[in-house]
Each structure stands twice: as structure tokens, then as C-alpha cells.
C-alpha positions in Angstrom: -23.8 20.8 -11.6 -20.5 18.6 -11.6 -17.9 17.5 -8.8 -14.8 18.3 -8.2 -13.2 15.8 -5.8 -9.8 14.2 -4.6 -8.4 11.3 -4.6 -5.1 9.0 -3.7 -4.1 5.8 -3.3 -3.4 3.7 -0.2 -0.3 4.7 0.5 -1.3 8.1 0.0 2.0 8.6 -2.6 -0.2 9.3 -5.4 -2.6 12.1 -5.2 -5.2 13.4 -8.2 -8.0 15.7 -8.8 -10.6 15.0 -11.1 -13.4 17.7 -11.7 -16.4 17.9 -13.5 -17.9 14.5 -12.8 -21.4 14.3 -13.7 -23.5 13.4 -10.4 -25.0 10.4 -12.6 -21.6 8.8 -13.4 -21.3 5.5 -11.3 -19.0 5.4 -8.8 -17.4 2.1 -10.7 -16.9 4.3 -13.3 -15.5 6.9 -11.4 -12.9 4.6 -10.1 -12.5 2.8 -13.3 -10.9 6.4 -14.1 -8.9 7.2 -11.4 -7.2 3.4 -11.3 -6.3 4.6 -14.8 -5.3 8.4 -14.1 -3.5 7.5 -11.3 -1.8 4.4 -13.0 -2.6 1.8 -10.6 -1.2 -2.2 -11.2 -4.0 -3.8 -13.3 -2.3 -7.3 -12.1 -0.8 -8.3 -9.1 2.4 -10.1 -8.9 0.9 -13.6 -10.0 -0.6 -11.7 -12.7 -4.2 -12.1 -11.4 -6.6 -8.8 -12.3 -7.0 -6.4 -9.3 -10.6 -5.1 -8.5 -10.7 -1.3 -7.0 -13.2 0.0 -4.7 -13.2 3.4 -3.0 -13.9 4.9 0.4 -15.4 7.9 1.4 -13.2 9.6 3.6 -15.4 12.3 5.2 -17.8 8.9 6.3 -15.4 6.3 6.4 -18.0 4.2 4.1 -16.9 2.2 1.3 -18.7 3.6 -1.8 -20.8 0.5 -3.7 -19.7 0.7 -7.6 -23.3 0.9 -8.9 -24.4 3.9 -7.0 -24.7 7.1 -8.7 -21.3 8.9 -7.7 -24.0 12.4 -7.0 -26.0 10.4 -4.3 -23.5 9.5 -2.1 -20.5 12.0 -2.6 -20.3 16.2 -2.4 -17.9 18.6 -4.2 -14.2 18.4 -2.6 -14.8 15.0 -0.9 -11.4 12.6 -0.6 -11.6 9.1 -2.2 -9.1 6.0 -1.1 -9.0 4.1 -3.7 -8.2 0.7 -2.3 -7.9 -2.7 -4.2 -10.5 -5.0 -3.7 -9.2 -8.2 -1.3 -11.7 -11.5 -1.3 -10.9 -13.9 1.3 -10.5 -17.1 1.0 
């Protein structure tokens, strides 16, 4: 059985669907796809690489990029995808 689920950006501008994930795809994967889909910067304005992550709307729960995207999200759940920001 595959997902179906939704997804945006930050800013909630850009909206997508994806279906038919496998439930074993990784959720780095998973976001590795919709950064693309959604064309997302790949650089910021220094030209540094920008890291994704995603959040789990019905939770509120960042979703950890190795975890089987099946284990930890259901058919029709929203994603934020966010970019990654280390401090320091």
C-alpha cells in the first residue's frame, strides 16, 4: 500500500501532492523529492548548500530523515518542508 500526502513550503506559497510513496522510502528521500518538485533554493544567498527537514503537521514533530516515511506518516498527512538552520 502507498501514500498519498501533501506538502508546502514555509511560506505556504508553494503547495504539491505526491502519491504513491512506498511506506519504506526514507523520509530524507521523501524530501530530497519534494525540495526538487517544488523547486526549492539549493543555495542560499552566500551560495552555501541548504539542508531540508520536514514537519509533521497533524503532530507538530519534526520527521528524522532516516526513518521509514510508512512508520511515522499516514495517507493525506501535511508536510512543512522547512530548511535546516544550525546555530552557531
Amino acid at each position: 500500500m502507498s501514500l498519498s500526502l501533501t506538502a508546502s513550503d514555509l511560506s505556504r506559497q508553494k503547495l504539491v501532492r505526491i502519491d504513491g510513496v512506498r511506506p519504506d522510502t526514507l523520509v530524507g528521500e521523501v524530501v530530497s523529492r519534494l525540495v526538487t518538485r517544488m523547486r526549492l533554493p539549493r543555495n542560499d544567498s552566500s551560495g552555501r548548500p541548504v539542508s531540508y527537514h520536514a514537519l509533521l503537521e497533524r503532530q507538530g514533530t519534526h520527521l528524522e530523515s532516516g526513518r521509514r516515511i510508512g512508520e511515522v506518516a499516514r495517507t493525506d498527512d501535511a508536510l512543512v518542508i522547512q530548511p535546516r538552520i544550525d546555530a552557531g
